[in-house]
C-alpha positions in Angstrom: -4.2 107.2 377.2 -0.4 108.2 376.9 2.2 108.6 379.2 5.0 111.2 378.4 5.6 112.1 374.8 9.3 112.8 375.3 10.7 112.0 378.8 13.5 113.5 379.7 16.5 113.0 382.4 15.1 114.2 385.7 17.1 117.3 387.3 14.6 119.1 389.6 15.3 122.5 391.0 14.9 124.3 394.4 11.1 124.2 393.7 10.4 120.1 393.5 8.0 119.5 395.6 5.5 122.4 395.4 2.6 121.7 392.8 1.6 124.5 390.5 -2.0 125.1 388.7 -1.6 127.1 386.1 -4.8 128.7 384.2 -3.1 131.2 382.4 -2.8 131.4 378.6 -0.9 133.5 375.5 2.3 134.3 376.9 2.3 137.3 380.2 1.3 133.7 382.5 3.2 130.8 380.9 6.4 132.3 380.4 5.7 132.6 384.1 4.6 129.2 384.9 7.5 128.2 382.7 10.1 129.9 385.0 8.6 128.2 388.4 8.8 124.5 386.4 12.3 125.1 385.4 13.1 125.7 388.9 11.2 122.2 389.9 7.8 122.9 390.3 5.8 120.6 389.2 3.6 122.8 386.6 -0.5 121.8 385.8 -1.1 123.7 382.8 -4.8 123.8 382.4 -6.7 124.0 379.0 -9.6 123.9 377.4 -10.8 121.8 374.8 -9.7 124.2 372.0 -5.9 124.3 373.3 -4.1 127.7 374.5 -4.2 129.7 371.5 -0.3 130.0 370.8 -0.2 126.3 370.1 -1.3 127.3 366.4 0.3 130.9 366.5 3.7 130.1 364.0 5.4 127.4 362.6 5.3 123.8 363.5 5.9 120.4 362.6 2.3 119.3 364.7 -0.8 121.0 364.8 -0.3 122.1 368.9 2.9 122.8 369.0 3.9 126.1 367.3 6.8 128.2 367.8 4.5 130.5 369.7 4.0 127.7 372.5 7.4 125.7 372.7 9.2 128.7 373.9 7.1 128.9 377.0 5.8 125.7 377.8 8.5 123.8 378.6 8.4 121.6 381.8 5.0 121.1 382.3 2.1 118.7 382.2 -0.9 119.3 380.4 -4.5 118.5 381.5 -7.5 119.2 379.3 -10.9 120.0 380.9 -14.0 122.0 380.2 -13.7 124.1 383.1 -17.9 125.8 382.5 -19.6 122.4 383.5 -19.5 121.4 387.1 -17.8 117.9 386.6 -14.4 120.2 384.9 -14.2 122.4 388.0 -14.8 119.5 390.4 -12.0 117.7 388.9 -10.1 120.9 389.1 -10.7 121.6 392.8 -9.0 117.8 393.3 -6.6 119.0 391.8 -6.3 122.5 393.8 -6.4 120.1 396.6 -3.2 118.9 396.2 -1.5 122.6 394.5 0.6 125.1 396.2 0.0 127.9 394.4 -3.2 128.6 391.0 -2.4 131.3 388.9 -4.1 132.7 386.3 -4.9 135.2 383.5 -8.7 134.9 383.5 -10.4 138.4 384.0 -12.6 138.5 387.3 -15.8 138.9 386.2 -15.4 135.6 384.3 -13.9 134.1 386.7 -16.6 134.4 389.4 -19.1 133.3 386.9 -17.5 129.7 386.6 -17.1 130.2 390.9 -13.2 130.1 390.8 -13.0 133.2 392.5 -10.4 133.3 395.5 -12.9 132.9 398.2 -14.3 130.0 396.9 -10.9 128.3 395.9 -9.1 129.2 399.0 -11.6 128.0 400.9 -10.7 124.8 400.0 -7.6 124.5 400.2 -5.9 127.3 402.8 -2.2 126.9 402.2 -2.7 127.9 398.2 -1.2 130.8 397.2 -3.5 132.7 394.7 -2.0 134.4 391.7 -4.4 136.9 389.7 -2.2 137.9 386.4 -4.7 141.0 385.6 -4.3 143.2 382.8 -4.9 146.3 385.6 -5.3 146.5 389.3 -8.9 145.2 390.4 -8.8 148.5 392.8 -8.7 150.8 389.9 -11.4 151.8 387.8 -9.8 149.8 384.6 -10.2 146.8 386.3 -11.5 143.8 384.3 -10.3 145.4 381.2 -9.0 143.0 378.9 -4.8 144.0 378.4 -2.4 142.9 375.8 1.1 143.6 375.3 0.2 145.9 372.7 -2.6 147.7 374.8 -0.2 148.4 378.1 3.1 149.4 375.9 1.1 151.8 374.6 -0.5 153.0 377.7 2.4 152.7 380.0 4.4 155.4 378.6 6.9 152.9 376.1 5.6 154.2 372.8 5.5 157.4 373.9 9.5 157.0 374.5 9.5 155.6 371.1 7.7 158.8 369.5 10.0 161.1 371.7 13.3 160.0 370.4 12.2 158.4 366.7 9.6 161.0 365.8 7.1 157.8 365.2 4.9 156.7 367.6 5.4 153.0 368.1 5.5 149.5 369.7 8.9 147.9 370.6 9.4 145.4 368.4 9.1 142.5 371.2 6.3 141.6 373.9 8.4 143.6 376.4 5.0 144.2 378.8 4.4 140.3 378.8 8.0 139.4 379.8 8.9 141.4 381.9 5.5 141.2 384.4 6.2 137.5 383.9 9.6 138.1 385.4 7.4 140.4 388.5 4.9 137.3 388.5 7.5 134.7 389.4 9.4 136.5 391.9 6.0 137.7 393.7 4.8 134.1 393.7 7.9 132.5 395.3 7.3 135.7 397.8 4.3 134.3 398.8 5.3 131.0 398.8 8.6 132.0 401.1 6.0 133.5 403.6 4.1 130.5 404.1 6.9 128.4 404.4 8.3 130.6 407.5 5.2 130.2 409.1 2.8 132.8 408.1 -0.5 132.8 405.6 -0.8 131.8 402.0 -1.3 135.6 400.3 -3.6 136.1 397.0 -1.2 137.6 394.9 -2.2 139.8 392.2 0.8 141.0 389.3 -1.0 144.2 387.3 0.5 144.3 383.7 -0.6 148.2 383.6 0.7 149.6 387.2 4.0 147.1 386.9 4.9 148.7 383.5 4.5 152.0 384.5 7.0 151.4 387.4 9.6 150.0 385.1 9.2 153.0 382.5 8.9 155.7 385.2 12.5 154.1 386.4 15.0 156.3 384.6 12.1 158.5 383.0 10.5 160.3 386.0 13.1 162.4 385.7 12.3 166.4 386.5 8.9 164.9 387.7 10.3 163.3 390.8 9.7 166.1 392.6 7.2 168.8 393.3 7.1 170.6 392.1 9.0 169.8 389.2 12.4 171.1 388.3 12.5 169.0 384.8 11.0 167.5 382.4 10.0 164.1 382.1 12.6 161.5 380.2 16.0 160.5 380.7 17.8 162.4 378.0 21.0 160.0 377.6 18.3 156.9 376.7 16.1 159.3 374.5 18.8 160.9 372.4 18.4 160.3 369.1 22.1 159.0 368.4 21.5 156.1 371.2 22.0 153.4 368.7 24.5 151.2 367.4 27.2 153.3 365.9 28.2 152.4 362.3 31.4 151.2 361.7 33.6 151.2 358.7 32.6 147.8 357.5 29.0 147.0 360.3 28.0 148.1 363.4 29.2 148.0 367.0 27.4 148.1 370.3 30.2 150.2 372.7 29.3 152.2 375.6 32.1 154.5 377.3 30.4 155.5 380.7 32.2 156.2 383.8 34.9 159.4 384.1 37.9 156.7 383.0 36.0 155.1 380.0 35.7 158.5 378.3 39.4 159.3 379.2 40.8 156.2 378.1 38.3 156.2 374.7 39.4 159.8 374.0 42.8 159.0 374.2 42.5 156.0 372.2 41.0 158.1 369.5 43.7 160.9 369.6 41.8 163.6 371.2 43.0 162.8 374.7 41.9 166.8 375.8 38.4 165.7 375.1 38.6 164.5 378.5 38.8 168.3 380.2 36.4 169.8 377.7 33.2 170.9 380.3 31.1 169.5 378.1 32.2 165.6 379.0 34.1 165.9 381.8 31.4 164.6 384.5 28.6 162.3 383.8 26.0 165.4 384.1 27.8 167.3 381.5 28.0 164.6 379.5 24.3 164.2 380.3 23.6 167.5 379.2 24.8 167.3 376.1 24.8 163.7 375.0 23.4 164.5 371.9 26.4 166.1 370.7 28.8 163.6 371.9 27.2 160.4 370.5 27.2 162.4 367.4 31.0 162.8 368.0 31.5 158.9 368.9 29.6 157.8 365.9 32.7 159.8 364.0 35.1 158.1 365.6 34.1 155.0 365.2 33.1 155.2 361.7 36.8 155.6 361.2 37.5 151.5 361.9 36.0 148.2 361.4 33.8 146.4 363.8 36.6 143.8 364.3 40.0 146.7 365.3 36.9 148.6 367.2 36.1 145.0 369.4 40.0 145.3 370.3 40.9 148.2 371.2 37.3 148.4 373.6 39.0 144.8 374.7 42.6 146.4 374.8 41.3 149.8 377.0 38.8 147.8 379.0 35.3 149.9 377.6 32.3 147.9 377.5 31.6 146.8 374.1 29.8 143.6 371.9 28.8 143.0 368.4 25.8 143.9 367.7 24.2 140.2 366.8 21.3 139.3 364.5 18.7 136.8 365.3 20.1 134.0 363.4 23.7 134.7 364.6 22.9 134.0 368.1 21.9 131.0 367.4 26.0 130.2 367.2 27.3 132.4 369.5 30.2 130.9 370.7 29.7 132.3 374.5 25.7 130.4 374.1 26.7 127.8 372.9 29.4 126.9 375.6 26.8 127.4 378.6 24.4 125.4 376.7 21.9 128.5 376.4 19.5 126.8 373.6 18.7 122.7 374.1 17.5 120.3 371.0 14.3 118.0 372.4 12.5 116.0 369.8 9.5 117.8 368.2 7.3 114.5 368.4 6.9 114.1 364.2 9.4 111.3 364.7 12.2 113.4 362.1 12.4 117.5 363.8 14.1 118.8 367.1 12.7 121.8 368.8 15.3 124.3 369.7 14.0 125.8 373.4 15.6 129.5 374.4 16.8 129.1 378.3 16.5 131.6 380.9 20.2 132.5 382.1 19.7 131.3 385.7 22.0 128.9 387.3 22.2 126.9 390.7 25.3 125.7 392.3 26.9 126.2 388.4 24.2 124.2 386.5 21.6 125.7 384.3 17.8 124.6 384.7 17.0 121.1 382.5 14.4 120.2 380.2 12.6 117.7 382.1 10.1 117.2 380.2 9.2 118.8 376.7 6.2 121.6 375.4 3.4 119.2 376.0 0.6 118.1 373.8 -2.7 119.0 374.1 -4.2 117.0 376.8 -1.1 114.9 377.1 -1.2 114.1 380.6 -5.1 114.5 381.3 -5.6 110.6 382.4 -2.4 110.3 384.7 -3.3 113.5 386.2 -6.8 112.6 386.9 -5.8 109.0 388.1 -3.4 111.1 391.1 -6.5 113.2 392.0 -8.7 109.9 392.6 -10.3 109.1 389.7 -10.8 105.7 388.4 -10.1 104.6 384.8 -13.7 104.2 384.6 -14.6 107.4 385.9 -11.7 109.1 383.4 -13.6 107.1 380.3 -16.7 109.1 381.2 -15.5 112.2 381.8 -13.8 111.7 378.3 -17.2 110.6 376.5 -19.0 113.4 377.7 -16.6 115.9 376.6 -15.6 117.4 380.2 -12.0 116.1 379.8 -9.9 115.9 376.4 -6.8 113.3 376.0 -3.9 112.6 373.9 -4.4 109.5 372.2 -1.4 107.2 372.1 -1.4 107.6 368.3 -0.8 111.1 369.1 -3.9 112.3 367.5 
């Protein structure tokens, strides 16, 4: 048995207290779960023998904990149990016993077959909130589909955006459909979990990947189709234009984005062509609307004209929003990220590596959310969490012999 692998100072959030049980896997439901333990919850991440598969997906320094895990896994306990044989889910339900809220990311059909569907969970305990993290609505006629980020960007309308303004047909270049219903995920849950604390019933929540992407593309993109009938097209022609990109500069590039009546004025001025303010073509937002295309293509000359570092003052000079446009490995010492502390250093468990853990811009009373307690290893906390459901040190030993439960050795192997 082992106790924590790497302990860490004890900060909890607005959450300590509840208890979460978290079945999801990849990243749509941990990045989730991740969110509710770095506001205090204490987080049960569930796993099977084998491990959630991101554990190997990357570099590492130890065989469970890649890149592809660390970044999402932060501030939880893990528990190990083999949740198809009837001893697994009993020890699961004593844990349920205890939870606030399950969530997970199984598909229903698979679900019921190991009887953890919501009936039979909520029947045993009535103040759990049940999260279903489904690919599609289980009203719809997808439902039970199996959905990855690459399946919904592609269904939900974002690499059709891609293909309208690049000419290529393509994914975003980031799991934008996993994050972002994460983001929907955790704010439904604590929804839920506000309801029942005022008095009322514990919901079964269910977050669609497929219908909540299609709301956040249709956003700015509904457009002409708003109405009906239609008096437009579909797309948001500013964000489509081909020119929305960084604009070169004479020595880089520079993120800058003159959008209100005064930006423009003050931007044309700065540039010398101060009567490009009354031209009809830019003097309102839906002129400039209508013909974006040709004045991005009109920035990007201007700005071409400087380098990156006179074009960062005068936007600070004239007050136009503005920022460098950063690579990867230059945020990593961004002087703004590293004064709020944005990226923390715990130890990677080899005994000689640190792993550097993104955070998640939120802040109470002016403090950012701690580490309490690192990515954990596989089946790290399986005996101590099993000893607070009941279970004896006896009892643990068997369910460890006969494969139903999985722990870290103290060797760490």
């Amino acid at each position: 048995m082992t106790a924590d692998t790497h302990p860490l100072p004890d900060n909890p959030g607005p959450l300590k207290g509840m208890r979460v049980i978290d079945l999801t896997t990849v990243l749509f439901g941990p990045y989730a779960s991740q969110y509710l333990g770095d506001y205090g919850a204490d987080v049960i991440k569930v796993e099977t023998p084998a491990g959630d598969s991101p554990r190997r997906t990357g570099q590492s320094v130890l065989p469970d904990l890649a890149a592809g895990f660390i970044s999402v896994n932060r501030n939880k306990r893990s528990i190990v149990l083999d949740l198809k044989t009837a001893p697994g889910r009993e020890a699961l339900m004593r844990l349920v016993d205890t939870a606030d809220v399950l969530m997970h990311n199984i598909r229903p059909q698979k679900l019921a077959a190991i009887g953890l569907d919501p009936a039979q969970v909520r029947a045993r305990n009535p103040r759990l909130v049940y999260a279903s993290l489904n690919g599609f609505s289980e009203a719809g006629p997808y439902a039970g589909r199996p959905a990855y980020d690459d399946i919904i960007q592609g269904m939900c309308g974002l690499s059709d955006l891609m293909g309208r303004q690049t000419g290529e047909v393509r994914f975003l270049p980031t799991v934008a459909a996993d994050k972002t219903c994460a983001m929907v995920a955790v704010h439904a849950i604590l929804a839920a979990l506000l309801e029942r604390e005022r008095g009322g019933v514990a919901r079964q929540v269910e977050v669609s990947m497929f219908e909540t992407m299609v709301g956040f593309t249709m956003v700015e993109h509904l457009c002409g189709r708003s109405f009906e009938p239609a008096n437009g097209p579909t797309g948001y022609s500013r964000a489509l234009a081909p020119s929305r990109r960084p604009y070169r500069t004479s020595d880089g590039y520079l993120s800058v984005l003159p959008y209100t009546d005064a930006h423009w004025m003050r931007f044309f001025a700065e540039v010398g062509r101060p009567e490009l303010a009354r031209d009809e073509r830019f003097a309102t937002m839906q002129a400039r609307t209508v013909n974006i295309e040709v004045l991005y293509a009109m920035t990007g000359g201007f700005i071409a004209e400087r380098s990156t570092a006179q074009w960062l003052e005068a936007c600070e000079r004239i007050d136009i929003p503005h920022g460098p446009v950063n690579t990867l490995d230059a945020l990593l010492d961004d002087p703004h990220l590293r004064a709020v502390g944005f990226f923390d250093e715990v130890p990677a468990g080899d005994g000689v590596s640190q792993m550097r853990l993104p955070g998640n811009g939120v802040r109470f009373d002016g403090r950012t959310r701690e580490v309490r307690r690192s990515p954990p290893r596989l089946g790290e906390h399986t005996r101590s969490l099993l000893l607070e459901a009941g279970y004896s040190e006896q009892a643990i030993d068997a369910l460890v012999a006969s494969g139903v439960a999985l722990e870290l050795k103290a060797s760490g192997g």
